[in-house]
One Martini backbone bead per residue (centre of mass of N, CA, C, O) as a GRO file, in nm:
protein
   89
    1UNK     BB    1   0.097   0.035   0.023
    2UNK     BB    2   0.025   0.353  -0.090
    3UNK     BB    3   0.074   0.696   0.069
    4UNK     BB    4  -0.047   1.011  -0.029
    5UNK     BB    5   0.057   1.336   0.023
    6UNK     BB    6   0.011   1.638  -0.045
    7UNK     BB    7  -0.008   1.950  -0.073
    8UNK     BB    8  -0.120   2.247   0.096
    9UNK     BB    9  -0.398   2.439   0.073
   10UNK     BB   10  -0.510   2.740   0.093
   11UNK     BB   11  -0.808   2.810   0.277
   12UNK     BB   12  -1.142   2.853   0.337
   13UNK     BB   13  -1.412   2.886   0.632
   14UNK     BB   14  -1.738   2.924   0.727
   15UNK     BB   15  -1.930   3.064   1.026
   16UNK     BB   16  -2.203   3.149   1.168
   17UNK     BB   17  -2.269   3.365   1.400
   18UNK     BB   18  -2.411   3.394   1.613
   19UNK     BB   19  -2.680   3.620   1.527
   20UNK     BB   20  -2.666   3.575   1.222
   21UNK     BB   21  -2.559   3.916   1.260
   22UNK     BB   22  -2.313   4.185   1.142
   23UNK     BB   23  -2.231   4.525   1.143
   24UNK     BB   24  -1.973   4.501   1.143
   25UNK     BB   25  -1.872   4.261   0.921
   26UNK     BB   26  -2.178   4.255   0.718
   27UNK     BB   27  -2.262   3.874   0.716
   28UNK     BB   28  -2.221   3.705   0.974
   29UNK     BB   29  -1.934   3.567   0.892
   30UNK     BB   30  -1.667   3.364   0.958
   31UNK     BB   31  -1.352   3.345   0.853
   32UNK     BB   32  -1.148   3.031   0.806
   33UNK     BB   33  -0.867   2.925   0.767
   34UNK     BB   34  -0.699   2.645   0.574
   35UNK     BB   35  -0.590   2.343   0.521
   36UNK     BB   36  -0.536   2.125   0.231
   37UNK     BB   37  -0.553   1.764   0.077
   38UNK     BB   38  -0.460   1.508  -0.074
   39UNK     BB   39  -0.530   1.138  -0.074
   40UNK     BB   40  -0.344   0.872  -0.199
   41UNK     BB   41  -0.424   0.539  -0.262
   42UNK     BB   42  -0.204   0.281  -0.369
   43UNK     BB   43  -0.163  -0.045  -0.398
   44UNK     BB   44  -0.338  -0.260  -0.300
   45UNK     BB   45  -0.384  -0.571  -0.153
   46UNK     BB   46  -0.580  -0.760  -0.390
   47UNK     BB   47  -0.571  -0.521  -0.564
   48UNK     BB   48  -0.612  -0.343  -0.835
   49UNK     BB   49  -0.352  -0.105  -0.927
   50UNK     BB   50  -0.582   0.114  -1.042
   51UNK     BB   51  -0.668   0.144  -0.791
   52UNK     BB   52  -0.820   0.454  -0.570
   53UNK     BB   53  -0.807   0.617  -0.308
   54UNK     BB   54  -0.949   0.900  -0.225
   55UNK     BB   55  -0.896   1.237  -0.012
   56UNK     BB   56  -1.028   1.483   0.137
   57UNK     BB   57  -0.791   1.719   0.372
   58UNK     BB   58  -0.897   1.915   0.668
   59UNK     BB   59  -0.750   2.183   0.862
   60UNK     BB   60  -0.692   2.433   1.025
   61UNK     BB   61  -0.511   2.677   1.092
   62UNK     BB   62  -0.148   2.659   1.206
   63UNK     BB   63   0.142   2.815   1.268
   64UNK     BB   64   0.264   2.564   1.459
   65UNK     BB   65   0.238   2.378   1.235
   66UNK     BB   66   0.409   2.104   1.045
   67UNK     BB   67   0.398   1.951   0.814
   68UNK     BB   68   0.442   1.678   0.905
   69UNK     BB   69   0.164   1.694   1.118
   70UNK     BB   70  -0.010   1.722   0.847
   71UNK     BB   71   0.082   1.447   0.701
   72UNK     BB   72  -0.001   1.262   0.948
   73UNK     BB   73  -0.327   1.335   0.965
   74UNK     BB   74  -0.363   1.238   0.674
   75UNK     BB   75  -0.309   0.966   0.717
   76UNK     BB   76  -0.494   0.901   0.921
   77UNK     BB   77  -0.754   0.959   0.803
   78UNK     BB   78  -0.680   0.716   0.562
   79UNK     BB   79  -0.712   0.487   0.760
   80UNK     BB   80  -0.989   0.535   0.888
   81UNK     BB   81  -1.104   0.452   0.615
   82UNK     BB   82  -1.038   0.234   0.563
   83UNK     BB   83  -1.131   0.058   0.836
   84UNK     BB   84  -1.422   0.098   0.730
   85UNK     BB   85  -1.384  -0.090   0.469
   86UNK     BB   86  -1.193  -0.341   0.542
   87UNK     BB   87  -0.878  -0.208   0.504
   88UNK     BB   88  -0.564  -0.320   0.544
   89UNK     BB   89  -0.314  -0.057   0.635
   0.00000   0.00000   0.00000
């Protein structure tokens, strides 16, 4: 089994105000950082070459947070993936 994790990109994700609007930011709701990025195994036991599994991962931006930690966590993620498939990680 092979486990690709992409380089991460940076994205936005919104959640709306307590009071679902405000007139100080104008729309009810606030942006957060985000990194995504794809994860691919590919070469699975059992299973033809051609096939691949994708998940697209992402957690909010933490400036203390180093790309080891955030490629970590996108592997563990698609572990749990796999685990759910009962596909052996």
């Amino acid at each position: 089994m092979k486990i690709n994790v992409g380089f991460p990109e940076v994205g936005m994700r919104f959640i709306a105000d307590k009071d679902g609007f405000s007139t100080e930011r104008g729309f009810g709701f606030t942006a957060i950082k985000i990194l995504k990025c794809d994860v691919v195994v590919s070469e699975l036991d059992g299973i033809s070459r051609s096939v691949e599994i994708r998940s697209r991962y992402s957690e909010d931006y933490d400036p203390d947070t180093s790309f080891s930690d955030f490629e970590k966590r996108a592997n563990e993620h698609i572990l749990s993936i796999l685990a759910e498939m009962n596909i052996p990680g």
